[in-house]
C-alpha positions in Angstrom: 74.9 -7.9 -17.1 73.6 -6.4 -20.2 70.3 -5.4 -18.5 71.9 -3.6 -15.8 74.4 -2.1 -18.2 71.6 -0.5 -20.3 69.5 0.5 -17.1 72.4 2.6 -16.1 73.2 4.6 -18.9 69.4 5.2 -18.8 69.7 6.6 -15.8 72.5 8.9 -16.2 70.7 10.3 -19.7 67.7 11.3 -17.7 70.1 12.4 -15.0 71.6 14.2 -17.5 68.6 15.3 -19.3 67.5 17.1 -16.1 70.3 18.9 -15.3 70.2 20.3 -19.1 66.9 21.6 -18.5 67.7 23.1 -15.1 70.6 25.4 -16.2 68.7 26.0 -19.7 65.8 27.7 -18.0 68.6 29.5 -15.4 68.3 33.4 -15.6 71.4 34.1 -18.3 74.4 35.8 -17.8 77.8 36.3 -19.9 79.1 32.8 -20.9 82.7 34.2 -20.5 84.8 31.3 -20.8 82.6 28.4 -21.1 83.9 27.1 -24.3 87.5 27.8 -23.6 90.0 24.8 -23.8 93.2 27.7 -22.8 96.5 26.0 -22.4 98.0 29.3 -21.5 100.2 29.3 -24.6 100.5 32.7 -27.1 99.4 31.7 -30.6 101.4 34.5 -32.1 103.5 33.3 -35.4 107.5 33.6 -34.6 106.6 34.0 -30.6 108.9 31.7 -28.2 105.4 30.2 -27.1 104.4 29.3 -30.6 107.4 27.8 -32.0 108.3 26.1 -29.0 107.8 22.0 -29.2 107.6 22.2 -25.2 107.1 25.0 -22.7 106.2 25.6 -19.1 102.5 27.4 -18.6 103.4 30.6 -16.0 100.6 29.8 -13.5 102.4 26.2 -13.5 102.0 24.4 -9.7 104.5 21.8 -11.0 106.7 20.9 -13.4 104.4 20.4 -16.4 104.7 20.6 -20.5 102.7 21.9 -22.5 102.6 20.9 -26.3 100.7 22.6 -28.6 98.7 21.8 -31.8 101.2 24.3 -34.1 104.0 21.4 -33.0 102.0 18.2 -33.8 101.0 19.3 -37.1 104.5 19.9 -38.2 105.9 17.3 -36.4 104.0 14.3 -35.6 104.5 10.8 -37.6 101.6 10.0 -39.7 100.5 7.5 -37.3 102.2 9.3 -34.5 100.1 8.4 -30.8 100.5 10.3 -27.7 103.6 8.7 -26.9 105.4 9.4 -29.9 104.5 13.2 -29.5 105.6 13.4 -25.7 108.6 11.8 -26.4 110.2 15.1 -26.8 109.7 16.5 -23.2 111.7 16.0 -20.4 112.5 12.6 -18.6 110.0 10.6 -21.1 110.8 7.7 -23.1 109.1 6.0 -25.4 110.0 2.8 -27.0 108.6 2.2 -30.4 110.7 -0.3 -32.4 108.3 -1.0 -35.2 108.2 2.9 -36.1 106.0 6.2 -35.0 102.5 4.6 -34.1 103.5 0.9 -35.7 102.6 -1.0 -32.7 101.9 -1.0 -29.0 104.3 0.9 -26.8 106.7 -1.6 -25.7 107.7 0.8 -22.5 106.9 4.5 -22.1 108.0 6.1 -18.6 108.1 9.5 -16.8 111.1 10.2 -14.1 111.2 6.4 -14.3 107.2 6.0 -13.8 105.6 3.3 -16.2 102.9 3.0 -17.6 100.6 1.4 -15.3 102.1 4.4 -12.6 100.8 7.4 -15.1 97.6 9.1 -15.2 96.2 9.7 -19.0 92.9 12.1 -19.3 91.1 13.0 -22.2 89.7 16.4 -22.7 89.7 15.7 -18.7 88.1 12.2 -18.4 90.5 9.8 -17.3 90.9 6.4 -19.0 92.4 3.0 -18.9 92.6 -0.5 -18.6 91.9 -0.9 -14.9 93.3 -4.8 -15.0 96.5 -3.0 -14.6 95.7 0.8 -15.5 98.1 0.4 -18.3 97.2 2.1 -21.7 96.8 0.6 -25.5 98.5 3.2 -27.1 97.8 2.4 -30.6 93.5 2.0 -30.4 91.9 5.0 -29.7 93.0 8.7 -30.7 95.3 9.7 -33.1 97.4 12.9 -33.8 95.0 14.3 -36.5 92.2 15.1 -34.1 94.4 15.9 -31.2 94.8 19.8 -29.8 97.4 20.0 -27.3 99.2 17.7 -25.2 100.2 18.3 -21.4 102.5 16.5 -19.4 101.8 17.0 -15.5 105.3 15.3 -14.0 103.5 14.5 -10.4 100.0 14.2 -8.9 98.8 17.2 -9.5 96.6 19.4 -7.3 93.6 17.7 -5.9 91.5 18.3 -8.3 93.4 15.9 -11.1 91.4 12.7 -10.4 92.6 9.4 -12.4 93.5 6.1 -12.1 97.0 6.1 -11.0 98.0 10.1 -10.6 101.0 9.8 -8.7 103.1 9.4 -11.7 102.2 12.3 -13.4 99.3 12.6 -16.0 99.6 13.1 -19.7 96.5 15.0 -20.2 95.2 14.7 -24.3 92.9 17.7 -25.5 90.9 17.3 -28.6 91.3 19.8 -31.5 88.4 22.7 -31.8 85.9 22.7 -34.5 86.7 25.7 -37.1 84.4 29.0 -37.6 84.1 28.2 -41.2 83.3 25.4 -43.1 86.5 23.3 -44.1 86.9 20.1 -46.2 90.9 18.8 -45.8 91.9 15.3 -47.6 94.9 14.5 -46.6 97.4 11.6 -47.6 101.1 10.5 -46.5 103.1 8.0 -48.3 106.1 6.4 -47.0 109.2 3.8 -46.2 108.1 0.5 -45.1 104.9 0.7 -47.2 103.6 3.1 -44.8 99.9 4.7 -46.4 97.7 7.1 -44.6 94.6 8.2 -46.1 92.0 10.9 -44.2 89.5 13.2 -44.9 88.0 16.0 -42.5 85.0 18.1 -42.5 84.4 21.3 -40.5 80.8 22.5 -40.6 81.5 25.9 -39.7 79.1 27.7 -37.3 76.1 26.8 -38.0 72.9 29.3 -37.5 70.2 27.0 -37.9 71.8 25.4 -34.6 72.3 28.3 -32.5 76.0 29.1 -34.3 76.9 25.1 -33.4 80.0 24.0 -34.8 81.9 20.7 -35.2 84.2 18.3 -37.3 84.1 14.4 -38.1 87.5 13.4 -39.2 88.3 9.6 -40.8 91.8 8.3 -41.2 92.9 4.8 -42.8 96.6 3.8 -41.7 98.9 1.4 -42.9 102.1 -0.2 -42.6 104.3 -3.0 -42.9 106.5 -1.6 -40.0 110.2 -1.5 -39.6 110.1 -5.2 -38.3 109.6 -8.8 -40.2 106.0 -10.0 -40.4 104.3 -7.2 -37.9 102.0 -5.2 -40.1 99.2 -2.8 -39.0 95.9 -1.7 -40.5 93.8 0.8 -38.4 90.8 2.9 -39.0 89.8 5.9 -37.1 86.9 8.5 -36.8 86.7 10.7 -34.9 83.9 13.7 -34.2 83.6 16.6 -31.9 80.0 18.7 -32.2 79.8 22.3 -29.4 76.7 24.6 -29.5 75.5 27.0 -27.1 72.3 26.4 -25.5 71.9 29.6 -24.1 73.8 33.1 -23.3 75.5 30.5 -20.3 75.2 27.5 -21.2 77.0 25.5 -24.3 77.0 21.5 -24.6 79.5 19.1 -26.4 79.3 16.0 -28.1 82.4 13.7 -29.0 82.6 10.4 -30.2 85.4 8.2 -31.4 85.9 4.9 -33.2 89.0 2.8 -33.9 89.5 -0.5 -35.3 93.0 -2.4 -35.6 94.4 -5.5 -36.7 97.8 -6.1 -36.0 100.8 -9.0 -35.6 102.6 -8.2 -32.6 105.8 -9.4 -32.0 108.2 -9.2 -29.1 111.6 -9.1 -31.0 114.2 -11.3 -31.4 117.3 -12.9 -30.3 120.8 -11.8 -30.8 121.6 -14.6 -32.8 118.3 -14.3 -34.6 119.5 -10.8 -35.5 122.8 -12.1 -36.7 121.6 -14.5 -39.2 118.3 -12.7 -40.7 119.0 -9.1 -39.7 118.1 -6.4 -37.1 114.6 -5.7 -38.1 113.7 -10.1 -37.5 110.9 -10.5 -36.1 108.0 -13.0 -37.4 108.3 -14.8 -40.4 105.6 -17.2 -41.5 107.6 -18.1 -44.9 105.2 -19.3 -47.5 102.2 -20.6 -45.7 99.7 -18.6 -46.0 97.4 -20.2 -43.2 100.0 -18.8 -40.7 99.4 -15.5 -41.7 96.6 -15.7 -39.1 98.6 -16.7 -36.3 100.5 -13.6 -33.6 97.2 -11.5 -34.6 95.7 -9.2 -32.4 91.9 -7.7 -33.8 90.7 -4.6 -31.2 88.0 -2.6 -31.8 87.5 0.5 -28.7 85.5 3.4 -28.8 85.1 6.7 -26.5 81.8 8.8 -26.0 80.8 11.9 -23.9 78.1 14.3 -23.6 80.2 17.7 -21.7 78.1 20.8 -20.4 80.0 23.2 -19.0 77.5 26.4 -17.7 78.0 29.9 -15.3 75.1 29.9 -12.9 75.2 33.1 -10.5 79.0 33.1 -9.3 79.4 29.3 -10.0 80.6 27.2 -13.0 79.3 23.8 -13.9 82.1 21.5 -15.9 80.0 18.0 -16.5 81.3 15.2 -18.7 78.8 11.9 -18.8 81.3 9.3 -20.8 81.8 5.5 -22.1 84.3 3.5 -23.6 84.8 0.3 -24.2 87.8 -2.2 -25.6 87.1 -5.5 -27.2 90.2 -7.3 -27.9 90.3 -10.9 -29.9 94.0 -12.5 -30.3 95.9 -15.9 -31.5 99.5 -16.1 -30.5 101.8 -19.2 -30.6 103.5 -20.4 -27.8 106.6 -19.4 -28.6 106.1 -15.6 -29.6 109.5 -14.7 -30.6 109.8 -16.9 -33.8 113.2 -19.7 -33.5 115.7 -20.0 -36.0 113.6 -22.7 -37.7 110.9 -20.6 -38.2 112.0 -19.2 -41.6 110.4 -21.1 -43.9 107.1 -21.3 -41.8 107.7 -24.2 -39.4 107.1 -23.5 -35.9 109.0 -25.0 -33.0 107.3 -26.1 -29.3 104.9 -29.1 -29.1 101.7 -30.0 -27.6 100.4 -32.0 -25.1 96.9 -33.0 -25.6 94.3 -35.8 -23.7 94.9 -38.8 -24.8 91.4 -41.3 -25.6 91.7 -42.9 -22.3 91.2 -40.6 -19.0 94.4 -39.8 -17.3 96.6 -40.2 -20.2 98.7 -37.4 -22.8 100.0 -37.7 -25.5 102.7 -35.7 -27.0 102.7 -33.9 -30.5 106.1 -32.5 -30.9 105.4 -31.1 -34.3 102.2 -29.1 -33.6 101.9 -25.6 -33.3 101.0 -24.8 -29.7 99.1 -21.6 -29.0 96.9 -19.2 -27.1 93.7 -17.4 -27.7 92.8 -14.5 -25.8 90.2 -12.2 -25.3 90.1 -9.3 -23.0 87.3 -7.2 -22.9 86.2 -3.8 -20.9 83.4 -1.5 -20.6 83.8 1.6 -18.4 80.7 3.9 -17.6 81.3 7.1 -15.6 81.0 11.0 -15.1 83.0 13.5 -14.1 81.9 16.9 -12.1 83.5 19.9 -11.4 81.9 23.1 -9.5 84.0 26.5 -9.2 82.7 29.1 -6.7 84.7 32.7 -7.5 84.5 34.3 -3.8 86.1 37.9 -5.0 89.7 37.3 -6.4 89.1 33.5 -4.6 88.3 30.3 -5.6 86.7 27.4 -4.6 87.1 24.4 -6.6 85.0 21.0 -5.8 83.8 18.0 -7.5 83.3 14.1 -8.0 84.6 11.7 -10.5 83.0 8.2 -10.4 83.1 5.0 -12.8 82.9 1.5 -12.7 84.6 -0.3 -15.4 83.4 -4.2 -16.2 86.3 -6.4 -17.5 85.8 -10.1 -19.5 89.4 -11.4 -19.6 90.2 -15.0 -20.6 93.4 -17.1 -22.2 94.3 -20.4 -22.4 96.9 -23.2 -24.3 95.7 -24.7 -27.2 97.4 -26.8 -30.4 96.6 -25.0 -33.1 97.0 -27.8 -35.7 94.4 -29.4 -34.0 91.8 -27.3 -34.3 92.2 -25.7 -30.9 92.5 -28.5 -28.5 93.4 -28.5 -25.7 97.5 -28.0 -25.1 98.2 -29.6 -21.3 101.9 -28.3 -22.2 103.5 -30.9 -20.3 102.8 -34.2 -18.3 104.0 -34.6 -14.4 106.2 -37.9 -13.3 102.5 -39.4 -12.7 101.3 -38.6 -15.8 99.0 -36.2 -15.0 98.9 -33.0 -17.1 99.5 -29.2 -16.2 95.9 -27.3 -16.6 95.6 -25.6 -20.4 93.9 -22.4 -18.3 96.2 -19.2 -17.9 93.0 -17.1 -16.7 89.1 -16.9 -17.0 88.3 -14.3 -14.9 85.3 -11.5 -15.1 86.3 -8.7 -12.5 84.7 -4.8 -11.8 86.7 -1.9 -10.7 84.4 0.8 -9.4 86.4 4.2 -8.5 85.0 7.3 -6.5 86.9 10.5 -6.3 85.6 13.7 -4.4 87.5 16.2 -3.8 88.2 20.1 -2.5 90.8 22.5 -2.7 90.3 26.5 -2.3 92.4 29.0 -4.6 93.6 32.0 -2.1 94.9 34.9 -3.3 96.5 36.8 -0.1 98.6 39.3 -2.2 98.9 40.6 -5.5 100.6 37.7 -7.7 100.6 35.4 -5.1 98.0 32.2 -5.4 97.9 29.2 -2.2 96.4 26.4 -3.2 95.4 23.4 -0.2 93.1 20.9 -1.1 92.3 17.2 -0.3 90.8 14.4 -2.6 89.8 10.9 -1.3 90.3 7.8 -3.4 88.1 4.9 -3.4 89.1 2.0 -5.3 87.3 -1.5 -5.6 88.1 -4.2 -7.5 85.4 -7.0 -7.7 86.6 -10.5 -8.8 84.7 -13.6 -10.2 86.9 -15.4 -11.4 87.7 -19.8 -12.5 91.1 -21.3 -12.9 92.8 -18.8 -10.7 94.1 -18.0 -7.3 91.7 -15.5 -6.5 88.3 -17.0 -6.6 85.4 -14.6 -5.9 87.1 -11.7 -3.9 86.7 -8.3 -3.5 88.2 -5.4 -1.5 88.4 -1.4 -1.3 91.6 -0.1 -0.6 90.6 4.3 -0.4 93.0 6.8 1.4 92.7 10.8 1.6 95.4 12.5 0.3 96.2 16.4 0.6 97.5 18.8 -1.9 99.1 22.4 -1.2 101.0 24.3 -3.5 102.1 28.0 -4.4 102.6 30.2 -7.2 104.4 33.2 -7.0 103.8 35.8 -10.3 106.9 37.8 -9.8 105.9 40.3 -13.0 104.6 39.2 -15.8 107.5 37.1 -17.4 108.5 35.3 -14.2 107.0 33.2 -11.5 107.8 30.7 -9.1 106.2 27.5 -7.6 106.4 25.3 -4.9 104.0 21.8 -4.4 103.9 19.3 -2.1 100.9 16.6 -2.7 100.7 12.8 -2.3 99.9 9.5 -4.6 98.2 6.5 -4.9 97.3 3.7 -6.6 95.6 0.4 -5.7 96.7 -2.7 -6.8 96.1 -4.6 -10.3 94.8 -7.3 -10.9 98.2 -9.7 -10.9 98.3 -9.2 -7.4 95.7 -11.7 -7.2 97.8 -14.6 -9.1 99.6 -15.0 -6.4 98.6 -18.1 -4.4 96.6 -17.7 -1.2 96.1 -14.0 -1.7 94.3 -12.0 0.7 93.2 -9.0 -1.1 92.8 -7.5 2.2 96.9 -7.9 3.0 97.5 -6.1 -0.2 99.1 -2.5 0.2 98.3 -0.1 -2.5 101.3 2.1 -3.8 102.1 5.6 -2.6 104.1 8.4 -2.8 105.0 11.7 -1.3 106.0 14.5 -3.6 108.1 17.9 -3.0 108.9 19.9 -6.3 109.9 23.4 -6.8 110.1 25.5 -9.9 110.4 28.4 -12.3 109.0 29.5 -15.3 110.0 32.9 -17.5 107.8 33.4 -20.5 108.6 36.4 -23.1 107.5 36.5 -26.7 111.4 35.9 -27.6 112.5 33.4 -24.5 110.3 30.6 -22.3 112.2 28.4 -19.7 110.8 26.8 -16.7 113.2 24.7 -14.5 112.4 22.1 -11.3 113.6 20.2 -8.8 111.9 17.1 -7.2 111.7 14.6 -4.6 109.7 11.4 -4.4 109.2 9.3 -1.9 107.6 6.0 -2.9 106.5 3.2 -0.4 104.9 -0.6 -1.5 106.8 -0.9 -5.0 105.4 -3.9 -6.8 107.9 -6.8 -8.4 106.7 -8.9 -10.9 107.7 -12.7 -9.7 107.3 -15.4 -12.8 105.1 -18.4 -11.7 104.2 -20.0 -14.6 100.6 -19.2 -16.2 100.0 -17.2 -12.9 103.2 -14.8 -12.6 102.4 -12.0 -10.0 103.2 -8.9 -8.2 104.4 -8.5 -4.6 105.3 -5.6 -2.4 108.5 -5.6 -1.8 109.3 -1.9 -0.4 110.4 1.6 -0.9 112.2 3.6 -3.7 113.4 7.3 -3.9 113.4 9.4 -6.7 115.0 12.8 -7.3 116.3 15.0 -10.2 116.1 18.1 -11.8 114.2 19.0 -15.3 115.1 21.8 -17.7 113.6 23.1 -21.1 113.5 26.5 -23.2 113.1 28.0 -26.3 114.8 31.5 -27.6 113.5 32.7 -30.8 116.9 34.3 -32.8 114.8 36.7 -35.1 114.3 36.2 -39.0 112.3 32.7 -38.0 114.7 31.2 -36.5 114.6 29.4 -32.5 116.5 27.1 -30.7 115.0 24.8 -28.6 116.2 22.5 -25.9 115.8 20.8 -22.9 117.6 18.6 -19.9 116.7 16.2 -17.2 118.6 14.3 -14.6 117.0 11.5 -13.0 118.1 9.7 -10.2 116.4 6.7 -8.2 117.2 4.4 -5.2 115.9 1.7 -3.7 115.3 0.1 -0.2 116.7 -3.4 -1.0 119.5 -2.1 -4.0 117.4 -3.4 -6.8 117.3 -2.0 -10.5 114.1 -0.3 -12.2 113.1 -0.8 -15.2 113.4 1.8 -18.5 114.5 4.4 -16.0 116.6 6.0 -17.9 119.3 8.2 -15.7 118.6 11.3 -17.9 117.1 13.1 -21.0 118.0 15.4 -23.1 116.9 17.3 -26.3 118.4 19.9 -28.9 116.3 21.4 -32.0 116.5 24.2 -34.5 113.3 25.3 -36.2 112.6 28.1 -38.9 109.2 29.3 -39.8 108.9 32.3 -42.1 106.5 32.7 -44.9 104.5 29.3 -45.3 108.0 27.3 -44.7 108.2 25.4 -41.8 111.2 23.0 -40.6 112.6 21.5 -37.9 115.6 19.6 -36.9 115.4 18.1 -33.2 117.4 15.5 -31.6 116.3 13.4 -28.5 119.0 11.8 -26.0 117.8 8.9 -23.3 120.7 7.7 -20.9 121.5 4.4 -19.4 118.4 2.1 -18.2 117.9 -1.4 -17.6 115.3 -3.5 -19.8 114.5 -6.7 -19.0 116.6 -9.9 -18.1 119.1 -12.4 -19.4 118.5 -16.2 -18.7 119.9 -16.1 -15.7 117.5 -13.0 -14.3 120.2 -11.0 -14.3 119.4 -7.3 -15.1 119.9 -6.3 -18.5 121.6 -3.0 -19.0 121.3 -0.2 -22.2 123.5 3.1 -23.1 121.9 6.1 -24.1 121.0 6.9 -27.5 119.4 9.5 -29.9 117.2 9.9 -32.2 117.3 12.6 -34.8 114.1 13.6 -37.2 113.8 16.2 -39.5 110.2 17.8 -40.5 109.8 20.2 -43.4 106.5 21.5 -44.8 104.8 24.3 -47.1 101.9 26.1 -47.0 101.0 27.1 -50.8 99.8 29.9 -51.2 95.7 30.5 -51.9 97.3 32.1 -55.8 98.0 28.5 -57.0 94.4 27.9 -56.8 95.3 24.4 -55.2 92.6 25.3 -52.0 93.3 27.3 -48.6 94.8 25.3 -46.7 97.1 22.7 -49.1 100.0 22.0 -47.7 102.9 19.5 -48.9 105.9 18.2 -46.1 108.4 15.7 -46.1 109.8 13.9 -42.7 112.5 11.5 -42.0 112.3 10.0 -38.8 115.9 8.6 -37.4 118.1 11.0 -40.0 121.1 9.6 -38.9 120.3 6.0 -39.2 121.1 4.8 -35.7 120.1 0.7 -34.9 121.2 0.8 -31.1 119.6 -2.4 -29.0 116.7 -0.2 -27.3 114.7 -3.1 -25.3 113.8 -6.0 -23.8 110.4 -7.2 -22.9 110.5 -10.7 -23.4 112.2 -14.1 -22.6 112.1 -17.7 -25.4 110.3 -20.4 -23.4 112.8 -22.8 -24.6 115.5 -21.2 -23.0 115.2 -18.1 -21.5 117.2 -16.0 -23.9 116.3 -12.7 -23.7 114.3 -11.3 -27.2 115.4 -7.7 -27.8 113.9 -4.9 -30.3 116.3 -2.4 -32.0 116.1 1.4 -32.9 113.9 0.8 -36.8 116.2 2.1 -39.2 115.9 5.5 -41.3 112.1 6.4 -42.7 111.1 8.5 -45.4 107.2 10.0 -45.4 105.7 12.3 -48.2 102.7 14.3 -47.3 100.0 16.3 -48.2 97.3 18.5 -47.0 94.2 19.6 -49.3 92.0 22.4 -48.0 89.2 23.2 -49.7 
């Protein structure tokens, strides 16, 4: 596996190295916009665009957000992810309950999408686990290095190629390198023992290397996190190089590393909360040797060599890219730690082989639990061609990657040494298999597509296109259902959309474009599958909208309509618990947000969204919250900046009781206030020093927020809670 791997990433660095040559030795012309990473935001101080923590881009084909860099570096947590920053736009939720960036999402959604539904790019590549196209929030990019933020709420025209589109995409840019060289140390300090350490260095342009520029950033975070016992340690770096090769022609070069050890918990029971508080979670008392057990150690990383050239009337986007995920854990049985675990005693039993074949015995005082590891490698490259044909434009290109995945638990006793837990014995006295999965599985995607930009009138811009999905997922796999199977599910779906430029402050849009998604990889738990009886997801979108931009007032506004067919349920079955299609579900709603900039450096900002959903057979969703809503004031004049913006998420269901009855949650809101300074260059303290205070949850609210998990003794449900108020100090030194 190894050999081949190498082989072909040989073979796409000659590819590449070909290509290079080719447009280096092209006759040159202006490079125009070949660096140019525009979000179609003004970057004027005090403008609406500017000051606003979520706008609307006026050439929008659907609803979409855009959040800028000014807003994440006055905003964002210290260990803020993507999902803490979009949390502000309309119809997301985000979940965090051990604070901004302290764990894992525990449930993120879009107009009710999950994750697993949503799209996520990165400076255009898409990426993901493909076992379930789900996303670990927490180990690869963090706010420091991050430039903008879009969220596309639907599938976008055909030329946004991904995973699982259809829910929308959250596309992540990375930060430009600065035109002058920089050093920054930075440094936040905060409630639960929360530590962030980072330093960055800008080279400037460089004219040794053709005015090449670029940045390598490292962070160290820390925290104890709001809950018991689930502590975090990360390190990050992160660096971004961009040169010109020629007059046309410019190459990048990024490349990121994280590393993470955490103790992930999945909350706790009401009357766990009662006794030892809200914030229980683990507790491993005064043993130290159980410090080691509910760990999770990741290490990912994410490469790319981008070329991006004019050649005659076309332009050349290319993006060759890896990344990988290697993820060792340990977690007991029993994750959500019983009433007797205070003090370090865990509750559960084992069952391991007894010395003659055939026979078990019982160790009711032994610490069951289950090693993992789940492991990826994804390979792939991403082309895009533009043809300008007068005021036309025709837009092409192919995205293809194969991603590898290792993926393996099983039940062990930990106090002895790893055996073998059989978990239980049968009437006969023959034990249930220790093997939850040992599967190696490849998921290969290719995604062409075509779509032509036409420009009949002045202001007026038609956009049909058509992309064709190929998924195939490749299984080899030993203590499962799904022995040795493979199977392509591909479909083409069309795009068309308008966009109407009224005058230069107002437009209007129109899109109607279509989904898909192929199945994960718990479809194949279920017993007797037939991959080839598996129907991917789909859906059919319709969405209108508006967008006015002026440098005091932005709004855009939207309705939609989604029709989805082949909805997956989970169904529980024991070490193998599954999806099945079960049918349709309709979703509908409308999405507001704006900002009006008073005068003196002062703006409101706000935004709204109702979300409705039905489906075919009356059943609930989960964390589909039946609306959003958000309220902010911010003031920015002279080096001061603050903000104070609330964020409302309605009724939703999370989880279920022991029963499996749905469980239901009222809305609730979070409040955070940001303030920060900009000294000024006089107090010889550097160019860019800076010093900010944040409190995340001002008012102090500890609603119940979740529930992802059941207790396997009986089937009460674990829930997390809103963390309590935080405190962070921090500072900025440029010099």
């Amino acid at each position: 596996m190894k050999k081949l791997y190498f082989k072909k990433k040989i073979l796409y660095v000659l590819v590449l190295s070909t290509f290079s040559h080719v447009v280096y030795s092209a006759d040159t012309v202006d490079l125009g916009t070949v660096g140019s990473n525009s979000n179609n935001t003004d970057n004027t101080p005090n403008s609406a665009s500017y000051e606003a923590p979520t706008q609307a881009p006026i050439d929008a084909t659907e609803p979409k957000s855009v959040i800028n860099r000014h807003y994440i570096q006055n905003n964002a947590a210290p260990g803020a992810n993507y999902d803490d920053i979009i949390s502000i736009a309309p119809s997301v939720t985000n979940i965090a309950p051990n604070g901004p960036g302290g764990m894992e999402n525990q449930g993120f959604s879009i107009r009710g999408f999950q994750d697993g539904q949503i799209n996520l790019t990165f400076d255009g590549i898409p990426w993901g686990d493909s076992n379930d196209f789900t996303h670990h929030t927490t180990s690869y990019f963090m706010n420091q290095d991050i430039g903008n933020i879009t969220v596309d709420r639907g599938p976008g025209d055909a030329t946004n190629v991904g995973y699982a589109t259809f829910g929308g995409t959250i596309a992540v840019e990375s930060k430009d390198p600065l035109s002058k060289t920089e050093t920054d140390l930075y440094g936040t300090r905060g409630s639960w023992n929360t530590t962030l350490l980072g330093g960055e260095f800008d080279t400037g342009n460089l004219k040794e290397y053709g005015d090449g520029k670029g940045f390598i950033d490292y962070k160290s975070f820390y925290t104890d996190g709001y809950m018991t016992g689930n502590s975090q340690r990360r390190q990050n770096i992160f660096g971004k190089f961009e040169r010109a090769i020629n007059d046309n022609t410019s190459i990048t070069f990024v490349a990121m590393y994280n590393k993470i050890m955490q103790h992930p918990s999945y909350g706790a029971t009401l009357a766990q909360m009662a006794q030892y508080g809200a914030n229980f979670s683990l507790d491993y008392g005064n043993d130290q040797a159980n410090q080691a057990l509910n760990t999770d150690h990741i290490s990912t990383d994410f490469e790319y060599i981008g070329i991006k050239s004019h050649q005659g009337s076309w332009f050349i986007d290319n993006k060759l890219y890896t990344y990988g995920y290697y993820h060792d854990g340990l977690y007991t049985f029993d994750q959500v730690a019983t009433a007797n675990t205070q003090g370090g005693a865990f509750s559960g039993g084992t069952t391991i082989a007894g010395p003659t074949p055939g026979t078990f015995v019982n160790y009711p005082n032994n610490i069951p639990g289950t090693p993992i590891f789940n492991n990826y490698r994804a390979v792939g490259d991403i082309l895009r061609l533009t043809k300008s044909f007068g005021r036309d434009e025709l837009n092409t290109g192919l995205w293809v990657v194969t991603q590898n995945n290792q993926d393996a638990h099983w039940n062990s006793d930990l106090t002895l040494n790893g055996a073998y837990n059989y978990s239980a014995t049968t009437g006969n006295g023959t034990g249930s298999s220790p093997f939850g999965l040992i599967a190696n599985n490849n998921f290969t995607t290719v995604q062409p597509y075509l779509q032509y930009k036409w420009h009949p009138i002045d202001g007026l811009t038609v956009t049909p296109g058509a992309k064709y999905d190929s998924f195939t997922r490749s299984i080899d796999a030993s203590a499962t259902e799904a022995n040795a199977l493979s199977h392509t599910w591909s479909k083409l779906l069309p795009s068309l959309d308008a966009n109407y430029l009224i005058n230069k402050h107002l437009s209007v849009y129109a899109q109607y474009a279509e989904g898909f998604l192929a199945p994960n990889l718990n479809v194949t738990y279920k017993p007797g599958i037939n991959l080839g009886s598996v129907n991917p997801e789909s859906t059919k979108n319709f969405q209108v909208g508006t967008v006015w931009k002026s440098n005091q007032f932005t709004l855009g506004a939207d309705v939609y309509r989604v029709n989805f067919t082949n909805l997956q349920k989970y169904v529980p079955n024991g070490n193998f618990s599954y999806y099945v299609t079960v049918d349709g579900a309709t979703y509908d709603g409308v999405e507001l947000e704006g900002t009006y900039v008073l005068g003196e450096g002062v703006s409101l900002y706000g935004n709204y969204a109702k979300n409705n959903y039905s489906t075919s057979d009356g059943s609930v969703l989960q964390t589909a919250p039946d609306s959003t809503a958000a309220a902010g004031l911010i003031y920015e004049h002279k080096g001061l900046y603050a903000s104070l913006i609330s964020k409302y998420t309605g009724k939703y269901y999370s989880g279920v009781d022991a029963n499996g009855n749905n469980l239901g949650f009222g809305g609730y809101t979070i409040t955070n206030f940001n303030v920060n300074y900009k000294l000024p260059t006089s107090y010889g303290l550097g160019k860019n020093t800076k010093i900010g205070m944040q409190v995340y949850n001002l008012f102090n609210y500890n609603n119940l927020i979740a529930s992802v998990y059941n207790t396997p003794s009986n089937g009460d449900p674990a829930y997390f809670t809103q963390p309590d108020r935080a405190v962070y100090f921090n500072v900025n030194f440029g010099l």
